[in-house]
N, CA, C and O atoms as a CHARMM CRD file, in Angstrom:
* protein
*
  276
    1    1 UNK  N    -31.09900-151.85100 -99.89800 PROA 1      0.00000
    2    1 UNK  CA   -31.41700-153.21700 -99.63000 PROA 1      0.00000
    3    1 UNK  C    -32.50800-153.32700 -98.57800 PROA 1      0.00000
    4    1 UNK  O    -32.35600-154.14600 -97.67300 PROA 1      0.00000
    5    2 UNK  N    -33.59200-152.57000 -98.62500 PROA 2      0.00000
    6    2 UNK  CA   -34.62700-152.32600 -98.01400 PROA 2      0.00000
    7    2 UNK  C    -35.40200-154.29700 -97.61200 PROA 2      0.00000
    8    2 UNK  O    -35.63100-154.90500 -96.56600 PROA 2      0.00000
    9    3 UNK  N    -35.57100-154.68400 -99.29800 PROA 3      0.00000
   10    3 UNK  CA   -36.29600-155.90100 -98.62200 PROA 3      0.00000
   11    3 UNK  C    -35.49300-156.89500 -99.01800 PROA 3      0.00000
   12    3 UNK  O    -35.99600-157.73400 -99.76600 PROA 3      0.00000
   13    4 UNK  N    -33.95400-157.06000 -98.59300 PROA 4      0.00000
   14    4 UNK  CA   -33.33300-158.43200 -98.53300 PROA 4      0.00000
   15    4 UNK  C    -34.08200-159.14900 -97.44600 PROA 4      0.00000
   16    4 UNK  O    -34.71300-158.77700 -96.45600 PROA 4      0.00000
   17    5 UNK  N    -33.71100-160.61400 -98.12400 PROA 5      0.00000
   18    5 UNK  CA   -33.68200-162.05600 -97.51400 PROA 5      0.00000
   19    5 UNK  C    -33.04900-162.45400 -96.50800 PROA 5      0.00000
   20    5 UNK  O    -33.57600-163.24100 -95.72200 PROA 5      0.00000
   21    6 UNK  N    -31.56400-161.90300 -96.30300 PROA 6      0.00000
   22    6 UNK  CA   -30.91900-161.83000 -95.08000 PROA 6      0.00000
   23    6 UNK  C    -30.92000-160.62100 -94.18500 PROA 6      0.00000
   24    6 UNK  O    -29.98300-159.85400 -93.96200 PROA 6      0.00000
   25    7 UNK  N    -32.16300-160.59600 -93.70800 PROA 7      0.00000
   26    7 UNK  CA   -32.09700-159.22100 -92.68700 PROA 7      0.00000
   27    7 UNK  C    -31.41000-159.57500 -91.27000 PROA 7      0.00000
   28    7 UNK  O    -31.55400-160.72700 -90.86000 PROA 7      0.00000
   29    8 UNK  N    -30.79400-158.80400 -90.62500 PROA 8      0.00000
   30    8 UNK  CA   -30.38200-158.78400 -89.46700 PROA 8      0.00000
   31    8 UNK  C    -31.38600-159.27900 -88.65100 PROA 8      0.00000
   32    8 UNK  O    -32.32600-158.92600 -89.36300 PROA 8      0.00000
   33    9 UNK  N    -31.89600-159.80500 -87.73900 PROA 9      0.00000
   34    9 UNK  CA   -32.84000-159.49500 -86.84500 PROA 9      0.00000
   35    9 UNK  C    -32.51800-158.54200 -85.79900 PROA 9      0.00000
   36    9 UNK  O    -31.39600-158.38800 -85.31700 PROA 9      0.00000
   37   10 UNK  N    -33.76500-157.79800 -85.41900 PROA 10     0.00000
   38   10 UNK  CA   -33.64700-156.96200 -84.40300 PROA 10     0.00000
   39   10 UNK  C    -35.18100-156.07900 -84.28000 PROA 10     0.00000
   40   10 UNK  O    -35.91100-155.68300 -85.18800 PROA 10     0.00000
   41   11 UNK  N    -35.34900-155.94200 -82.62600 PROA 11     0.00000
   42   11 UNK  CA   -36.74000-155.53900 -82.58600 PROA 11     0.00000
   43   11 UNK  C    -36.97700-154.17200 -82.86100 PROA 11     0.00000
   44   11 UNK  O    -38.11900-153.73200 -82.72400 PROA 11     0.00000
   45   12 UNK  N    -35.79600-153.24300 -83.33100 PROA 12     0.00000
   46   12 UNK  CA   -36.28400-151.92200 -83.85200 PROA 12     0.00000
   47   12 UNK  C    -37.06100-152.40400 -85.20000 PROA 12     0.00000
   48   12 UNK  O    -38.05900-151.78400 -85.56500 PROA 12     0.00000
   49   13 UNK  N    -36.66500-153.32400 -85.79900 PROA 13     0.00000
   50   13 UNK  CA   -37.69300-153.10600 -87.17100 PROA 13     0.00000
   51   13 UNK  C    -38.45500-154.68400 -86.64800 PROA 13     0.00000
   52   13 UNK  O    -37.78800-155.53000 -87.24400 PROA 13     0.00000
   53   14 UNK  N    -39.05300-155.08700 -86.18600 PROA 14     0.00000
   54   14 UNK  CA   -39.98800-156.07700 -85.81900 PROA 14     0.00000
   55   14 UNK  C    -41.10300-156.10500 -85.81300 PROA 14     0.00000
   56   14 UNK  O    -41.41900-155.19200 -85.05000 PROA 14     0.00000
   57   15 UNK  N    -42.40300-156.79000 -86.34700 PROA 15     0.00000
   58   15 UNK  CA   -43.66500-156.47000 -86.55600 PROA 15     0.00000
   59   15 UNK  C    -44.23600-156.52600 -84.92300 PROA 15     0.00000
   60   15 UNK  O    -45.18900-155.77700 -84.71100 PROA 15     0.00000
   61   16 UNK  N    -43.85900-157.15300 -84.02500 PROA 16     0.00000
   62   16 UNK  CA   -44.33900-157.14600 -82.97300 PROA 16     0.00000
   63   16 UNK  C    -43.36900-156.33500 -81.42200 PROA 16     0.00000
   64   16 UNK  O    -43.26200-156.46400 -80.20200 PROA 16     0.00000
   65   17 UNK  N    -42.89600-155.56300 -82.47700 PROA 17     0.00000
   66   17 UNK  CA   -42.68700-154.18500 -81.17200 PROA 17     0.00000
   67   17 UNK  C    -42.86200-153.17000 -81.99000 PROA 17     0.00000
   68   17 UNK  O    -43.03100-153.03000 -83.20100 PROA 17     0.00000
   69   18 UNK  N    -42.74500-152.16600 -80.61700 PROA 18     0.00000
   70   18 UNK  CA   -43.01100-151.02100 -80.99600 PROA 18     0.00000
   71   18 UNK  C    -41.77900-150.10300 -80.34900 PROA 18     0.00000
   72   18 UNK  O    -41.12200-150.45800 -79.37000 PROA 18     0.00000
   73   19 UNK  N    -41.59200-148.87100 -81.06900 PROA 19     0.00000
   74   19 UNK  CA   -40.37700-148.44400 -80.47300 PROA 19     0.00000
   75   19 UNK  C    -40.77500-147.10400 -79.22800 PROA 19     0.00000
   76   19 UNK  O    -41.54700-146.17700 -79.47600 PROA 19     0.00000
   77   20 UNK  N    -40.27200-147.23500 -78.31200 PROA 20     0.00000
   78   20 UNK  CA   -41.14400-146.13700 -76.93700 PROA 20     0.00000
   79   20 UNK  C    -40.03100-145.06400 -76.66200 PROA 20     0.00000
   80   20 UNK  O    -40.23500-144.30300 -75.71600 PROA 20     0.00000
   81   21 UNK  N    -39.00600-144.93700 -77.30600 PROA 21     0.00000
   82   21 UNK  CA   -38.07800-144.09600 -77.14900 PROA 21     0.00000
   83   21 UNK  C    -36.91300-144.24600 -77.69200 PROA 21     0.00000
   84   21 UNK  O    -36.70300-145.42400 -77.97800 PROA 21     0.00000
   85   22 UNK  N    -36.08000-143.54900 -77.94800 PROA 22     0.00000
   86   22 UNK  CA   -34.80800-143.93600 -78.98600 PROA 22     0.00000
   87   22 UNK  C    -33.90400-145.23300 -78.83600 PROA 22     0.00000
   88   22 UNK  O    -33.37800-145.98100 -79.66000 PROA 22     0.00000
   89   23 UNK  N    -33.94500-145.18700 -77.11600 PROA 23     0.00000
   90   23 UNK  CA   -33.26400-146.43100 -76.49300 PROA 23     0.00000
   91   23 UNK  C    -34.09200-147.63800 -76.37400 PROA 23     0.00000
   92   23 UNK  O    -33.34800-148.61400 -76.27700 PROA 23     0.00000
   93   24 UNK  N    -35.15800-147.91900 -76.34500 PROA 24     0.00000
   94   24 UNK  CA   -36.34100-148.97000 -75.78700 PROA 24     0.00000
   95   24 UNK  C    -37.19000-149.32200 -76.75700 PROA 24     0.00000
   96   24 UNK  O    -37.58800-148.50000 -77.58200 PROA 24     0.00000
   97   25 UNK  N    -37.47300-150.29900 -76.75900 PROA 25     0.00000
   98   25 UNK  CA   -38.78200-151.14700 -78.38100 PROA 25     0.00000
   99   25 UNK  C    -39.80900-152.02300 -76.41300 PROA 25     0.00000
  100   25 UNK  O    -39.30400-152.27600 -75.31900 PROA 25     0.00000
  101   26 UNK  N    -40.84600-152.12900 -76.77200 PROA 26     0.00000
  102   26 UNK  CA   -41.99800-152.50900 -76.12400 PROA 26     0.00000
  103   26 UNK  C    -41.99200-153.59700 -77.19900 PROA 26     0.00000
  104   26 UNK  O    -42.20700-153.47700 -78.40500 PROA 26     0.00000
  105   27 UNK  N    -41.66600-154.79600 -76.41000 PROA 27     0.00000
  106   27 UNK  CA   -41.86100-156.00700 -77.15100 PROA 27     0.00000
  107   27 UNK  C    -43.18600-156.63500 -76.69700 PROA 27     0.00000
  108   27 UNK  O    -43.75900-156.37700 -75.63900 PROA 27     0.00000
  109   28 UNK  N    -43.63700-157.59200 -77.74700 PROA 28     0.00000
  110   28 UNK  CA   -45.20100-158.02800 -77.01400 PROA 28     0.00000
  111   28 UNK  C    -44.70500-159.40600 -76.08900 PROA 28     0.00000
  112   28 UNK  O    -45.33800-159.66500 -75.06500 PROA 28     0.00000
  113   29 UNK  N    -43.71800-160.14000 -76.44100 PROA 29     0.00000
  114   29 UNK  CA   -43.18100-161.06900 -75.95700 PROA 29     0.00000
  115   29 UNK  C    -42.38500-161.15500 -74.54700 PROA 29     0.00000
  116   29 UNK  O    -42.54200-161.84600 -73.54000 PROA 29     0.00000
  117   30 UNK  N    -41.35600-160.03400 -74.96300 PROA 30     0.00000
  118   30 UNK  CA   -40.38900-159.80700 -73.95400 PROA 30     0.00000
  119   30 UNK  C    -40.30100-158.40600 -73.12700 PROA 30     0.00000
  120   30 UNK  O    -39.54400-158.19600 -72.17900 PROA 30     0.00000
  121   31 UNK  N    -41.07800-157.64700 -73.59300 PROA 31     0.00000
  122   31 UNK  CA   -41.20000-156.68500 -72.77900 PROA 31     0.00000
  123   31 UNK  C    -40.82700-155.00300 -73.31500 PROA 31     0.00000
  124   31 UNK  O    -41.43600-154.39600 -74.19600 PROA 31     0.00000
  125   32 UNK  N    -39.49800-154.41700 -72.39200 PROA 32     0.00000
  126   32 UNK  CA   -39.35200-153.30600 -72.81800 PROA 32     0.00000
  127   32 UNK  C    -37.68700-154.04200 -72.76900 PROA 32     0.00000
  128   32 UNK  O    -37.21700-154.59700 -71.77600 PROA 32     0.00000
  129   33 UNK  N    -36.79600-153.82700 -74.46800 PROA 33     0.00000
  130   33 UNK  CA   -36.15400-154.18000 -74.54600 PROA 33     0.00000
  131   33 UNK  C    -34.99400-153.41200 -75.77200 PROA 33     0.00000
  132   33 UNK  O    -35.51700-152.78100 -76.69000 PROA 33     0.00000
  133   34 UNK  N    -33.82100-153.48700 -75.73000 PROA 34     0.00000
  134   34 UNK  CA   -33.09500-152.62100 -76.52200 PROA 34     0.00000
  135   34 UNK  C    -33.50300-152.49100 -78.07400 PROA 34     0.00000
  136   34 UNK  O    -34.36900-153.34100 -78.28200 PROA 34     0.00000
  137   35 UNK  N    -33.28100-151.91300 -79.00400 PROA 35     0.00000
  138   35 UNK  CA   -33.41300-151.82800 -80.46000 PROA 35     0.00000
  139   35 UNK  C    -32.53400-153.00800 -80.72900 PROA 35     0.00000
  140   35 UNK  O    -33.01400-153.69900 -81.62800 PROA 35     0.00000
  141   36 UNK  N    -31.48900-153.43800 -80.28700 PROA 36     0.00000
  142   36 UNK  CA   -30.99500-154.47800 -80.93300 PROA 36     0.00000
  143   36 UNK  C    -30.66000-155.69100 -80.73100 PROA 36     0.00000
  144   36 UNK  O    -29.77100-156.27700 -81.34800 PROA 36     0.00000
  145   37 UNK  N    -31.52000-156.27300 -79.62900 PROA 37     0.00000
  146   37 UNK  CA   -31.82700-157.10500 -79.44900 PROA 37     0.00000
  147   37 UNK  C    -33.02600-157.95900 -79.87100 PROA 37     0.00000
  148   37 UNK  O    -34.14100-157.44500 -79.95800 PROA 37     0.00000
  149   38 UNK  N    -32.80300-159.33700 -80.15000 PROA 38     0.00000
  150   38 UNK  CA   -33.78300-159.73000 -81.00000 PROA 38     0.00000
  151   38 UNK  C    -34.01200-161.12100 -80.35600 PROA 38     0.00000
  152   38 UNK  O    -33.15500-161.56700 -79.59300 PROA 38     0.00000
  153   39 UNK  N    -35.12500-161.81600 -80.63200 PROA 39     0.00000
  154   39 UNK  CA   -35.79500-163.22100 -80.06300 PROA 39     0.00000
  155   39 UNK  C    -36.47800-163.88400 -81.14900 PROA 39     0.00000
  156   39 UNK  O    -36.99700-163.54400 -82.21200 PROA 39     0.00000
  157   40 UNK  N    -36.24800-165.20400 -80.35000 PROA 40     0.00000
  158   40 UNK  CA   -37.02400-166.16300 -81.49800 PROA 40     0.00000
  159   40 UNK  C    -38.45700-166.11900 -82.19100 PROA 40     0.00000
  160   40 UNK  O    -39.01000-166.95600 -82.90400 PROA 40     0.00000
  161   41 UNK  N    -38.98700-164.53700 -81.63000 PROA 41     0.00000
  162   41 UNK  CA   -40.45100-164.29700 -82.04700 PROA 41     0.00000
  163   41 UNK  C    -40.24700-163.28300 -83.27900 PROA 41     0.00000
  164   41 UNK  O    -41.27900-162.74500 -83.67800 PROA 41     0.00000
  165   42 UNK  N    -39.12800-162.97700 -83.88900 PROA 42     0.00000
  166   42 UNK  CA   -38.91400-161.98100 -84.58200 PROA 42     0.00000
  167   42 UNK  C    -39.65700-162.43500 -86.06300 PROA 42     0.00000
  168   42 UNK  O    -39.50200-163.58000 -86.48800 PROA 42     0.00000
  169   43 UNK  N    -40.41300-161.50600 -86.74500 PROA 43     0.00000
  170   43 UNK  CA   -41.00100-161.25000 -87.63500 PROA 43     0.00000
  171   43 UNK  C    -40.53400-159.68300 -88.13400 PROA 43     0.00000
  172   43 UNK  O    -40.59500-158.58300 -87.58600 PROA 43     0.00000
  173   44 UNK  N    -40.08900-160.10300 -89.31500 PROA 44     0.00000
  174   44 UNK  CA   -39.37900-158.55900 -90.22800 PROA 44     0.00000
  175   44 UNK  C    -40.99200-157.70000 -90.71600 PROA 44     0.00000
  176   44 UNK  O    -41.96100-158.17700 -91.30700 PROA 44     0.00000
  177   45 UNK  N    -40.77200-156.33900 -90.20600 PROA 45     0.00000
  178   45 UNK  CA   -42.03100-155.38700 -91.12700 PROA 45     0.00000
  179   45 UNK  C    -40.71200-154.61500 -91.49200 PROA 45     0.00000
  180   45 UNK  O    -39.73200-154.48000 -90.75900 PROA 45     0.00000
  181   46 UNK  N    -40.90400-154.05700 -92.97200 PROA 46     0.00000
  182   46 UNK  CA   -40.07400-153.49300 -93.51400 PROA 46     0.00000
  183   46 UNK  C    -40.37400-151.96000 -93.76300 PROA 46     0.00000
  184   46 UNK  O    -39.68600-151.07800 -94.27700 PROA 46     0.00000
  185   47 UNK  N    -41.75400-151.95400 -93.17100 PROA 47     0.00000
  186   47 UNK  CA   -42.36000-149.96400 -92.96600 PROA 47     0.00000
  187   47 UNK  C    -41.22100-149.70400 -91.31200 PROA 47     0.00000
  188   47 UNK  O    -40.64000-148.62800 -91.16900 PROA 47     0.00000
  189   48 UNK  N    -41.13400-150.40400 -90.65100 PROA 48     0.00000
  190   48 UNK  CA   -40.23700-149.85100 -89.34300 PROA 48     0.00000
  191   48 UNK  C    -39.25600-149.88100 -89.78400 PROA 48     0.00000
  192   48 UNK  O    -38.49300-149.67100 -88.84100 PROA 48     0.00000
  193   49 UNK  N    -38.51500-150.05100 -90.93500 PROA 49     0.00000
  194   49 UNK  CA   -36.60100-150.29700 -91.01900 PROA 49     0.00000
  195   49 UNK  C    -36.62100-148.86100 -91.23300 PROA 49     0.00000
  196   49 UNK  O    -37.48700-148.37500 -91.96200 PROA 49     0.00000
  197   50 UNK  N    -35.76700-148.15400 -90.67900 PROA 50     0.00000
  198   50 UNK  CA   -35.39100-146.64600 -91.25900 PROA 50     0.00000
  199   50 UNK  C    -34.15200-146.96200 -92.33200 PROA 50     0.00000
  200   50 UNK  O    -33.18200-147.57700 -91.89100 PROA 50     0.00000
  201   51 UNK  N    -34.16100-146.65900 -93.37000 PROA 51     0.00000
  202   51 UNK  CA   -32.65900-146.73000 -94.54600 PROA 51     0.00000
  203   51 UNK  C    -31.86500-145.64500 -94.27300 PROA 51     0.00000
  204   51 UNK  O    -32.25200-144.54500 -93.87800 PROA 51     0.00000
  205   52 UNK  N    -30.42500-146.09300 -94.56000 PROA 52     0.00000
  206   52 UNK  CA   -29.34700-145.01100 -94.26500 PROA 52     0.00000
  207   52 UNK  C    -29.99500-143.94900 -94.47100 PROA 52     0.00000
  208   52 UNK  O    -31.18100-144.21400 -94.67000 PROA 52     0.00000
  209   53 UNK  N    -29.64700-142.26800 -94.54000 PROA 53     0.00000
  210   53 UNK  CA   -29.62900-141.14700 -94.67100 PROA 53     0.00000
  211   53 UNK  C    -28.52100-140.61900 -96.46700 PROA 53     0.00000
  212   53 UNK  O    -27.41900-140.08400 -96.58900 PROA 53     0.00000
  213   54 UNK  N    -29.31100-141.00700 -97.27900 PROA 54     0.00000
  214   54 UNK  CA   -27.79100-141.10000 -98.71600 PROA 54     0.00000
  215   54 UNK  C    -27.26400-140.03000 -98.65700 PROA 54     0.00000
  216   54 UNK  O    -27.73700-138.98300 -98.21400 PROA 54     0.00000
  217   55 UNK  N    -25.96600-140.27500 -99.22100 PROA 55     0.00000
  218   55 UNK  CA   -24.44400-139.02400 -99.58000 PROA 55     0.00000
  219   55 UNK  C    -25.09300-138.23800 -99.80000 PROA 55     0.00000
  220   55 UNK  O    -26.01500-138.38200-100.60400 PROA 55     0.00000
  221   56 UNK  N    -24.82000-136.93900 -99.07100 PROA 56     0.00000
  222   56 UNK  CA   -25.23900-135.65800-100.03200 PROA 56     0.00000
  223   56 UNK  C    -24.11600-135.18000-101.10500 PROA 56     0.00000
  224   56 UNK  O    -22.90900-135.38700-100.97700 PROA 56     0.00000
  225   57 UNK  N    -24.60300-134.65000-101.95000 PROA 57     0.00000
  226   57 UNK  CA   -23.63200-134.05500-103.35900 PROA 57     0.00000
  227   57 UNK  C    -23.06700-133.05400-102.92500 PROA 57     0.00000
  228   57 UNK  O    -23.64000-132.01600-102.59700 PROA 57     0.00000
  229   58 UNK  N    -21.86900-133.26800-102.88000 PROA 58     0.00000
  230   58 UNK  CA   -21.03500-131.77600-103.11000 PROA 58     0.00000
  231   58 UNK  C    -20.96600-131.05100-104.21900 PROA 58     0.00000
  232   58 UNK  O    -19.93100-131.19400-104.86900 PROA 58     0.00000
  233   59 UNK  N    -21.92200-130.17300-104.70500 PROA 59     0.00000
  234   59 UNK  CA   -21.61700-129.79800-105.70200 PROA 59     0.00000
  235   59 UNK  C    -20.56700-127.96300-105.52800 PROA 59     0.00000
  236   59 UNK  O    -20.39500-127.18200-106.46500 PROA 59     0.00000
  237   60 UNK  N    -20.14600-127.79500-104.31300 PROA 60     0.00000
  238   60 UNK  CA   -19.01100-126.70500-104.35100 PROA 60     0.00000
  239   60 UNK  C    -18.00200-126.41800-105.58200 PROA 60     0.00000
  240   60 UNK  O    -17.65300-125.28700-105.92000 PROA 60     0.00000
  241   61 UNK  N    -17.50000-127.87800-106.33000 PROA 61     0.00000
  242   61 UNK  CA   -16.55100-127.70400-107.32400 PROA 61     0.00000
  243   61 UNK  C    -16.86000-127.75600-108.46700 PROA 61     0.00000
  244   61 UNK  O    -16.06300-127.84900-109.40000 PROA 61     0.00000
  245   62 UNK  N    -18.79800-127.67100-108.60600 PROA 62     0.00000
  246   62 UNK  CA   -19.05200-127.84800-110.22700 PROA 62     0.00000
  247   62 UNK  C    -19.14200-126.34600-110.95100 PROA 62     0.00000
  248   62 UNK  O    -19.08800-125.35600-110.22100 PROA 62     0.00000
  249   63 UNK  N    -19.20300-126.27800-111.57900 PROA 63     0.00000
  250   63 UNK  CA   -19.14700-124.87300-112.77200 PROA 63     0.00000
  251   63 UNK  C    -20.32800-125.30100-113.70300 PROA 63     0.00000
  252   63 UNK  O    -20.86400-126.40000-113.83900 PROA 63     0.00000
  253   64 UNK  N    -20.60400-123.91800-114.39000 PROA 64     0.00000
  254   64 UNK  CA   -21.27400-123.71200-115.35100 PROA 64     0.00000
  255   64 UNK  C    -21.32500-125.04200-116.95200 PROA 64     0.00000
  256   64 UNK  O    -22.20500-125.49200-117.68600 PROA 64     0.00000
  257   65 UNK  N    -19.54800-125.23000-116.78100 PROA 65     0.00000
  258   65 UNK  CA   -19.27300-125.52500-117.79600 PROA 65     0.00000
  259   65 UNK  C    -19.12800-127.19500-117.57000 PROA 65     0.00000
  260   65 UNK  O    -18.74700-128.08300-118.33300 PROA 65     0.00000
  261   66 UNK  N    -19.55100-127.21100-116.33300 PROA 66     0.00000
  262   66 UNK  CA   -19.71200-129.40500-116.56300 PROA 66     0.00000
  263   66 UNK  C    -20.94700-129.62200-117.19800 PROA 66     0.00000
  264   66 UNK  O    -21.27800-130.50200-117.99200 PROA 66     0.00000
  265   67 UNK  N    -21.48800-128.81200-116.78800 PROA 67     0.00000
  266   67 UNK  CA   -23.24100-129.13100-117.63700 PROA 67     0.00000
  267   67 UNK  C    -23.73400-128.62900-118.99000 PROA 67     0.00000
  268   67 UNK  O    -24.88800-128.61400-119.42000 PROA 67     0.00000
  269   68 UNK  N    -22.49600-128.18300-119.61900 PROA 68     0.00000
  270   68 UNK  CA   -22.48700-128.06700-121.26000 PROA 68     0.00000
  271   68 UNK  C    -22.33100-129.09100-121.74400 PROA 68     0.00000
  272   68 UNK  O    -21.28100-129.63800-121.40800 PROA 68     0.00000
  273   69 UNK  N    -23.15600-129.80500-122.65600 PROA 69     0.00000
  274   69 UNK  CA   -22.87900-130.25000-123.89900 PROA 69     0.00000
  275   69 UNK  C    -21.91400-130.01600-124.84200 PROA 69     0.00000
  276   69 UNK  O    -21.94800-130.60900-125.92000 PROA 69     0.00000
């Protein structure tokens, strides 16, 4: 759900910050301020959203013989 309509706000993904360390976003408005905090200047860029990390496959319990036809 990369480009929903109902995004959270928050200045880790905000067109007008930037992020200066894992803990801190450099807001142009408000300054140096948490990732998840957000203000009435918020504008969504959807190149800063990082997306979950997806399930990796366990494939430990597959065999030869699931992938026969």
């Amino acid at each position: 759900m990369l480009f929903r309509k109902d995004i959270d706000p928050r200045c880790s993904y905000c067109a007008k910050g930037c992020r200066i360390s894992e803990n801190e976003v450099l807001c142009k408005k408000k300054g140096i301020v948490s990732p998840e905090y957000h203000c009435h200047a918020f504008r969504y860029d959807p190149l800063l959203r990082q997306p979950p990390q997806p399930v990796r496959l366990n494939t430990g319990h597959l065999s030869e013989e699931d992938f026969k036809l």
